[in-house]
C-alpha positions as CSV (number, residue, x, y, z in Angstrom):
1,X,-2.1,7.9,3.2
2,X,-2.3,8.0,7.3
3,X,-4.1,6.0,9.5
4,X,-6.3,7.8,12.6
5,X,-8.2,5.9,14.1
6,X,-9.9,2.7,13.0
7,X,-9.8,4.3,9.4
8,X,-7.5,5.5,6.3
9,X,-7.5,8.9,6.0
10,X,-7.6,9.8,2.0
11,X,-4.5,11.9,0.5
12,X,-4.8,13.7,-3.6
13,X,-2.9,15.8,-5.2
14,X,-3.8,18.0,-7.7
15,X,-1.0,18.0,-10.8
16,X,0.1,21.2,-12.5
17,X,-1.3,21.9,-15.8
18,X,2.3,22.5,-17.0
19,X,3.3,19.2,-16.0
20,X,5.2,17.5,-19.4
21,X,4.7,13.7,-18.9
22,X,3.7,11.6,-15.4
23,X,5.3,8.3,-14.4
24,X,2.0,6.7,-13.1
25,X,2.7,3.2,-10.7
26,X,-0.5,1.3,-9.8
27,X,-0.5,-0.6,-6.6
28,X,-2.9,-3.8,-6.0
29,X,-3.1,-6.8,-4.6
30,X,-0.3,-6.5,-2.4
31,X,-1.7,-8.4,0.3
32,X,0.6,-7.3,2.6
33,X,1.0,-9.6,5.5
34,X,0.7,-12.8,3.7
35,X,3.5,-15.0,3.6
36,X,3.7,-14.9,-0.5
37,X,3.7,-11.0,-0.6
38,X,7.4,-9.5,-1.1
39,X,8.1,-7.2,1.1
40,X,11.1,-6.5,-0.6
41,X,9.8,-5.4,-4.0
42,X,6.9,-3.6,-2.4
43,X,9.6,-1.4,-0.6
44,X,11.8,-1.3,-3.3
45,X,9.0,0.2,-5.5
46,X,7.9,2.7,-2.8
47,X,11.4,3.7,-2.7
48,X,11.7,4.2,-6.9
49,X,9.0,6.2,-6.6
50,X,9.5,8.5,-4.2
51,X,13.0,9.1,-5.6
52,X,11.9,9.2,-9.0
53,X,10.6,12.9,-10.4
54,X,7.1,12.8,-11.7
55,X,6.4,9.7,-10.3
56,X,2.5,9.6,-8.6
57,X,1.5,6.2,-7.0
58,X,-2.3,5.1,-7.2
59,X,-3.6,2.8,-4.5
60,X,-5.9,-0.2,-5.9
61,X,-7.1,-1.9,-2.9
62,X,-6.5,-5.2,-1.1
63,X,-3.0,-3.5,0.2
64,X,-3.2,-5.4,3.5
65,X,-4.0,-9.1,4.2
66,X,-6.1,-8.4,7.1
67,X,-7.6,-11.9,7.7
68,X,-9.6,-12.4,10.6
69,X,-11.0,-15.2,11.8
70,X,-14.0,-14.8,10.2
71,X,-12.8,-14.0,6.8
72,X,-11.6,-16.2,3.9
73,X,-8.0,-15.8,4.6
74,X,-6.4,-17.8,7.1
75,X,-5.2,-16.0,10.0
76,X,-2.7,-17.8,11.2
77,X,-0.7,-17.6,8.2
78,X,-0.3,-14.0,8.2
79,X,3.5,-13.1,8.7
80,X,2.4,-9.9,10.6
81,X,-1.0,-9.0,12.4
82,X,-3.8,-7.0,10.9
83,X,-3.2,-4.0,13.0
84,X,0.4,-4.3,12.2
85,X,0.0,-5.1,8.3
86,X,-2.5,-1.4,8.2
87,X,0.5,0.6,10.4
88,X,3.6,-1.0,7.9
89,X,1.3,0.0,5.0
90,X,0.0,3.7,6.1
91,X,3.7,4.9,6.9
């Protein structure tokens, strides 16, 4: 994924038919920028995957905190700020 802009850009990638088995890791909820979210684990998993062969992420939504302070979150408890939270995610 990159960011330009104000907005994701979308990455796929199409699989080889020959392809023998897939490691599939589902990423959701991470709600990165809250103070309960690991950072740790999150990284930890981005870094088993990208070492591992055959290993394709899938991005579920809600990856960023991003409250503002007209959202349900509460802004001030964010560890980072929304802007930061969607540049730390997107690298």
């Amino acid at each position: 994924m990159a960011v330009e802009g104000n907005s994701f850009r979308w990455f796929g990638k199409t699989l080889p038919k020959t392809l023998a088995d897939v490691r599939l890791v589902i990423l959701s909820d991470l709600h990165y920028g809250n103070p309960y979210c690991s950072q740790k684990h999150f990284l930890r998993t981005v870094d088993w995957i990208a070492k591992t062969e055959n290993a394709y992420c899938l991005l579920n939504g809600d990856l960023c905190e991003a409250a503002t302070r007209n959202s349900v979150g509460d802004v001030y408890d964010q560890i980072v700020t929304p802007k930061a939270q969607k540049r730390q995610v997107a690298q």
